[in-house]
N, C-alpha and C positions, 0 to 999 in steps of 0.2 A: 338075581342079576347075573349076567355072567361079564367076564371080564379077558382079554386079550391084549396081548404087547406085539406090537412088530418092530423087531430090532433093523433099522437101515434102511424103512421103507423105498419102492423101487417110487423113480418118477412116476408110471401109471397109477399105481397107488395113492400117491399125494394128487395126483390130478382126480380121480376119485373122489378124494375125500371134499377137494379143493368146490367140487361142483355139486356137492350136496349140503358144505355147510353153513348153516343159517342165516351169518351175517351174508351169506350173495356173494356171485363170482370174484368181484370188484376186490374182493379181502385175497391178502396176500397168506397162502398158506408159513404159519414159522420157521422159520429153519428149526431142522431138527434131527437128533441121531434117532429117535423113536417115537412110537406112538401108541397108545393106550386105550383102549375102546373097552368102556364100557354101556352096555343094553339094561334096559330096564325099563320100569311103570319111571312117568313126566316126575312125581312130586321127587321118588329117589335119585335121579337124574342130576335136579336143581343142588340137592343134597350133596351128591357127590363130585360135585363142579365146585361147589363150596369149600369142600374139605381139600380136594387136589390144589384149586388155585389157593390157599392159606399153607396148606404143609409143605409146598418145594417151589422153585423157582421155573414153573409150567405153562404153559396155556389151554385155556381152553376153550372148546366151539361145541355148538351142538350139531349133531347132523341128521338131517332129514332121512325121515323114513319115505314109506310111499305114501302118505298123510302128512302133506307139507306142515300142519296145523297141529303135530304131535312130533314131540322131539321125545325120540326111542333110545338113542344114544348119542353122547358125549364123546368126541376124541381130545384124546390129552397130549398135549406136545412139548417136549422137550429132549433133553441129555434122556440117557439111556437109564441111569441111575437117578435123574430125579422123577421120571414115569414109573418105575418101578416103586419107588418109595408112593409118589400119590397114589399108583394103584392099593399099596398096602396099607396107606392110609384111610382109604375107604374102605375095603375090607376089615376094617376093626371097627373103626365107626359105625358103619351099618350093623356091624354085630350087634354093639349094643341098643341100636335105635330101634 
């Protein structure tokens, strides 16, 4: 899996993310000071959507790849420090899974 933080996403960015994720344009992206993208295989995906939304006060969406029918990556939304925490929370998780 790899994993990624963008501290202060710029508006082009949120619009990006805004028109590729799953729930449809119609969904209002979070307010947020940052965002957390992690990639990976669908089943660890589910997984680590799991553990982020449980361990910090986050949101999360999945976002379309170019196979609307396979969700490749996950962005995580929230505070600066609690995307960082759910990123580290998956990272230990999946260690041991």
């Amino acid at each position: 899996m790899e994993y990624r933080i963008i501290k202060t996403p710029s508006k082009g960015t949120m619009e990006l993310l805004l028109r590729r994720m799953g729930s449809g344009a119609s969904e209002k992206v979070p307010c947020c000071d940052a965002v957390g993208l992690v990639q990976g295989r669908l089943i660890d995906m589910v997984y680590a959507a799991d553990i982020a939304e449980k361990a910090v006060g986050v949101a999360v969406e999945d976002i379309r790849g170019s196979c609307p029918q396979n969700m490749i990556m996950i962005a995580i939304f929230g505070d600066t420090a609690a995307v960082e925490e759910a990123i580290n929370k998956i990272k230990h998780e999946m260690k041991d899974a």
